[in-house]
C-alpha positions in Angstrom: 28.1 13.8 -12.7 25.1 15.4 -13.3 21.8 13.8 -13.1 20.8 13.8 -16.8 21.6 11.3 -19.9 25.5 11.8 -20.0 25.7 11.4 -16.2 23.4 8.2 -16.2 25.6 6.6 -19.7 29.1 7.7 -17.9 28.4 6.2 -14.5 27.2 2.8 -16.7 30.5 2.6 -18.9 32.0 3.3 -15.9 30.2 0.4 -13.6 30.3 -2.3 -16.6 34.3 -1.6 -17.2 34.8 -2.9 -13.6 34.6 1.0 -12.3 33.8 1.3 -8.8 31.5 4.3 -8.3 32.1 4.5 -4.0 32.7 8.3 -4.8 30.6 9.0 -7.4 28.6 12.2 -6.8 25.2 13.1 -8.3 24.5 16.8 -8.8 20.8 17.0 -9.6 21.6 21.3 -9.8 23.8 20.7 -12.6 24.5 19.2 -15.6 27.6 16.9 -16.2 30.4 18.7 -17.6 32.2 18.1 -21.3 34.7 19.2 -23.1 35.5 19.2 -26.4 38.7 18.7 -28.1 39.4 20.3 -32.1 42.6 19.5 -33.6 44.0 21.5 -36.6 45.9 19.7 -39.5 48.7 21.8 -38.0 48.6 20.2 -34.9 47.2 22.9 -32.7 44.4 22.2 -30.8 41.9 24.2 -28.6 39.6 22.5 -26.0 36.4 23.8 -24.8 35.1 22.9 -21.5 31.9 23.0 -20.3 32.3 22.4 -16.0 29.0 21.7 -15.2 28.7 18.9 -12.6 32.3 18.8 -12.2 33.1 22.3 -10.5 29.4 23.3 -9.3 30.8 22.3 -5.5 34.5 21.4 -5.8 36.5 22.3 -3.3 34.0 23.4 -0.5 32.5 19.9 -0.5 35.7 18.1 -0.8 36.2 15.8 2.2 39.9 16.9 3.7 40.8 13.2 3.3 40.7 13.5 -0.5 
């Protein structure tokens, strides 16, 4: 996550559901990522993602054990 107010809210839903965070990353560099799902009457649907946090250092800083 990033460190901002949807990084600090996540990890707390997160740690009150029963969540352990032993993994839990804090990018200060970025911002944590969204994304955005619109769904059409028809069904369809298109997402939107915003990466942020999520791919600023995935895979380089990926353990190998993970």
């Amino acid at each position: 996550v990033g460190n901002d107010a949807h990084g600090n809210l996540l990890a707390d839903a997160l740690r009150d559901g029963g969540v352990r965070l032993d993994y839990l990353t804090v990018v200060p560099s970025a911002p944590t990522g969204h994304a955005v799902v619109m769904l059409q009457s028809s069904g369809q649907n298109s997402i939107v993602i915003v990466g942020g946090a999520n791919v600023s250092c995935w895979p380089q800083t990926l353990p190998p054990q993970h």
